[in-house]
C-alpha positions as CSV (number, residue, x, y, z in Angstrom):
1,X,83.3,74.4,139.3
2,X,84.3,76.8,136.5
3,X,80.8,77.5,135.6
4,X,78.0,78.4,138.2
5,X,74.4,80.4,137.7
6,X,74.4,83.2,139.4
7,X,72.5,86.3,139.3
8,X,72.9,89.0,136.4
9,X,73.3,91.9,139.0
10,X,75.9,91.4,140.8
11,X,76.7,94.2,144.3
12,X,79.8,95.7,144.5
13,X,79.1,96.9,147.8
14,X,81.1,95.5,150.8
15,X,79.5,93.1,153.4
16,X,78.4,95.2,156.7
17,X,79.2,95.0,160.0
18,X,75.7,92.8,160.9
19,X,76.2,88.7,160.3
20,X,72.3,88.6,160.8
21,X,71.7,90.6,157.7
22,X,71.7,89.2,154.0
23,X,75.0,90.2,152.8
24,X,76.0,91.6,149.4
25,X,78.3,88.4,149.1
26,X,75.2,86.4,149.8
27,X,73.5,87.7,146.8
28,X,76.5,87.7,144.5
29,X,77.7,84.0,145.3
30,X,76.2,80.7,143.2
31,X,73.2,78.7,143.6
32,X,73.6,75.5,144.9
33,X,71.6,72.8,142.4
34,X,70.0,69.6,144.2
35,X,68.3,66.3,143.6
36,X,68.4,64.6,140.4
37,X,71.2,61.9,140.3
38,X,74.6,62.2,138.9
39,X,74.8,62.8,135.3
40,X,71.2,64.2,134.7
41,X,70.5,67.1,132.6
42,X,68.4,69.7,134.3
43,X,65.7,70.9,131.3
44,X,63.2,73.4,130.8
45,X,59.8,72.2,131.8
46,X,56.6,74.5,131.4
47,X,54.2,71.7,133.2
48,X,56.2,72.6,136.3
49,X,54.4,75.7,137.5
50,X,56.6,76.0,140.5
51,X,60.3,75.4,139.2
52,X,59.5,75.5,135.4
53,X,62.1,73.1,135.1
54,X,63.4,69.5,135.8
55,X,66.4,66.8,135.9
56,X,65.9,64.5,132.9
57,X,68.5,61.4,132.8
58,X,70.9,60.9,130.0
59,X,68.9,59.4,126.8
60,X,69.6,55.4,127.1
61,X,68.7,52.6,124.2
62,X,65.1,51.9,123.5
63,X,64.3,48.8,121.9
64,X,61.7,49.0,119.0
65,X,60.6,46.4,116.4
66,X,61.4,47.5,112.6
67,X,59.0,47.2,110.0
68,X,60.2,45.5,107.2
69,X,58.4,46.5,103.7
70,X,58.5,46.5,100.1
71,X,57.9,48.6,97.4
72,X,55.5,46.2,95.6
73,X,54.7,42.4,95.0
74,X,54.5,39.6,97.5
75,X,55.2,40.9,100.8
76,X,58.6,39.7,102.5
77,X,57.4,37.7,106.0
78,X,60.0,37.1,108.9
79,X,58.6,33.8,109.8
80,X,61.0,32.4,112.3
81,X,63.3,35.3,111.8
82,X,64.5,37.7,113.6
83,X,63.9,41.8,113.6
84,X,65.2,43.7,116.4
85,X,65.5,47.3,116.5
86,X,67.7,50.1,119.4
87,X,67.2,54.1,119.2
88,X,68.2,56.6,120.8
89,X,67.9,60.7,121.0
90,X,70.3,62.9,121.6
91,X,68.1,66.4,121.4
92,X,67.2,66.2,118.0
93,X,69.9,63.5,117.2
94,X,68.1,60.1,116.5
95,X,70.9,57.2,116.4
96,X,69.2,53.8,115.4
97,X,70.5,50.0,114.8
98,X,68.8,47.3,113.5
99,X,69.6,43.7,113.6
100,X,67.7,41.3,111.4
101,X,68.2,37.4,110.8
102,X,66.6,35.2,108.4
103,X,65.0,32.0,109.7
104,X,64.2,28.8,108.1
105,X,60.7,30.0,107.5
106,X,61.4,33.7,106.3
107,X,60.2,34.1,103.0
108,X,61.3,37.1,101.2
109,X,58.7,38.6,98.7
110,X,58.5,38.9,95.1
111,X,62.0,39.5,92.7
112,X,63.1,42.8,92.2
113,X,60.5,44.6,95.1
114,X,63.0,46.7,97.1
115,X,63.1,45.7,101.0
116,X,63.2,49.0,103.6
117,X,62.8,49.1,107.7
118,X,60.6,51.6,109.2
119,X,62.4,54.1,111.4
120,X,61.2,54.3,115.1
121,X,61.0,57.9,114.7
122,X,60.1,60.2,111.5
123,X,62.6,62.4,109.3
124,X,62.7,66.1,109.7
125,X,61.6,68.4,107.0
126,X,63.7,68.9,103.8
127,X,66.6,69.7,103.8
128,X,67.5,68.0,106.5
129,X,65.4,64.8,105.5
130,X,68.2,62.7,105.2
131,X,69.7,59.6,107.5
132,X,73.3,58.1,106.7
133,X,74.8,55.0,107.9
134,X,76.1,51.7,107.1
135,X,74.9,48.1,106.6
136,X,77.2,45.0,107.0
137,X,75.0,42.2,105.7
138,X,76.4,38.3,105.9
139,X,75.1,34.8,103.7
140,X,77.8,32.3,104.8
141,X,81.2,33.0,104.2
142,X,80.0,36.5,102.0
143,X,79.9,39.6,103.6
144,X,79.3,43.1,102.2
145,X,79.2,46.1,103.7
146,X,76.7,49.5,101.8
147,X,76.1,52.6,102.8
148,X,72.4,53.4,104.0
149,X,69.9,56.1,103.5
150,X,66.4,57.2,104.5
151,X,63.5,58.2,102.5
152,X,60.9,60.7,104.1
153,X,56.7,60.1,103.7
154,X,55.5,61.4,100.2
155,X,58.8,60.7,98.2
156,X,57.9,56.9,97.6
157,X,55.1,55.0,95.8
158,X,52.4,52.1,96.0
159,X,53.2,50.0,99.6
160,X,56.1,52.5,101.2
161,X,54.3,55.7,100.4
162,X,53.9,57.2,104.0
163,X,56.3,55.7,105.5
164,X,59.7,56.8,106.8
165,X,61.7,54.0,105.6
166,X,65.2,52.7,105.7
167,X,66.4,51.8,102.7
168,X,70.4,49.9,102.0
169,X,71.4,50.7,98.3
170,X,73.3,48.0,96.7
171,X,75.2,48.2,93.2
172,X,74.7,45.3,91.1
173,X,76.4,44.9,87.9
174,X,76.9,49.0,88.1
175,X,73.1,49.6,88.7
176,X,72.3,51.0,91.7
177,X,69.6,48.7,93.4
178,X,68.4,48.4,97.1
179,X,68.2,45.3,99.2
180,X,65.9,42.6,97.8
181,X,65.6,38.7,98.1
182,X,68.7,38.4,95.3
183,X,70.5,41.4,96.0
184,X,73.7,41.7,97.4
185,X,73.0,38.0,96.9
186,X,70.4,35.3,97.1
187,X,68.9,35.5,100.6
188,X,68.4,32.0,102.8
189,X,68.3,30.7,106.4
190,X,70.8,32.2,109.0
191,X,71.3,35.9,106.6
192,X,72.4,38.8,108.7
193,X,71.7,42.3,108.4
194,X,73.3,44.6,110.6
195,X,72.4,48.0,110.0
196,X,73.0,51.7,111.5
197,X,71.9,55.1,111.0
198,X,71.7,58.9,112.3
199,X,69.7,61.1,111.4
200,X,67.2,64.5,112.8
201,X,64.2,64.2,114.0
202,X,61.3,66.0,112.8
């Protein structure tokens, strides 16, 4: 093990004669950790009056379910759809995917209303209120693949004001646009949205 906790002072005097006393190479050798399971992180934890600290396991995938919203008009509705969302944290790394499939009853708001997805958790504070990805949406035999972004609460107006949303910017006709029921083309039955993102947490 090239790195063990010891303590800071450390004896330069020689072991004595006497096995049944503590030793100065006693003192000066590592701790041995236990419990936990293989892979787990041990982590400060002030609850823990005794130890003051614990083993937390590796951050896995949580599933969440996305919001999907618009920034005015009709409402989009997922109907038969589906709108399925994965996170994960990584300290104050926040990686999240979310799928979303149109059904044959999705019906997808008024023309022109941009469409975002609610993160599972919120932004940090400017400047690092930004979340980059990607987006590989599918209609048929057209695909496209955007960049994504976030927006944090108080930047946006009327029905996304307050939320942290994910937003895919389309360019139509070269007009920058965001995902909507025409844009990156007229949306119907069996539509994909694949869509990534990392960001900080707040």
């Amino acid at each position: 093990m090239s790195n063990v906790l010891q303590h800071r002072f450390v004896s330069a005097k020689l072991d004595g004669a006497d096995a049944t006393q503590v030793q100065p190479s006693a003192w000066n050798d590592g701790h041995k950790f236990s419990g936990g399971a293989a892979g787990d992180v041990l982590t400060r934890d002030p609850a823990d009056a005794t130890f003051g600290a614990k083993w937390t396991a590796p951050a896995g995938w949580v599933a969440y379910t996305p919001t999907w919203v618009t920034d005015g008009g009709t409402a989009p509705a997922l109907g038969n759809g589906q709108l399925l969302g994965l996170s994960t944290s990584i300290g104050k790394t926040v990686h999240v995917q979310i799928r979303f499939l149109t059904g044959t009853t999705t019906t997808y708001g008024s023309a022109g209303s941009w469409w975002g997805f609610v993160l599972p958790i919120p932004l940090g504070p400017s400047p690092h209120n930004l979340c980059l990805g990607s987006a590989f949406v599918i209609n048929g035999a057209n695909s496209q693949v955007f960049q994504c972004t976030a927006i944090n609460p108080g930047v946006l107006s009327g029905p996304l004001a307050g939320t942290v949303t994910l937003l895919v910017p389309v360019v139509a006709q070269s007009n920058a646009a965001v995902l909507q029921n025409t844009l990156p083309f007229t949306w119907g039955a069996n539509s994909w949205a694949l869509i990534n993102g990392t960001y900080e947490r707040a």
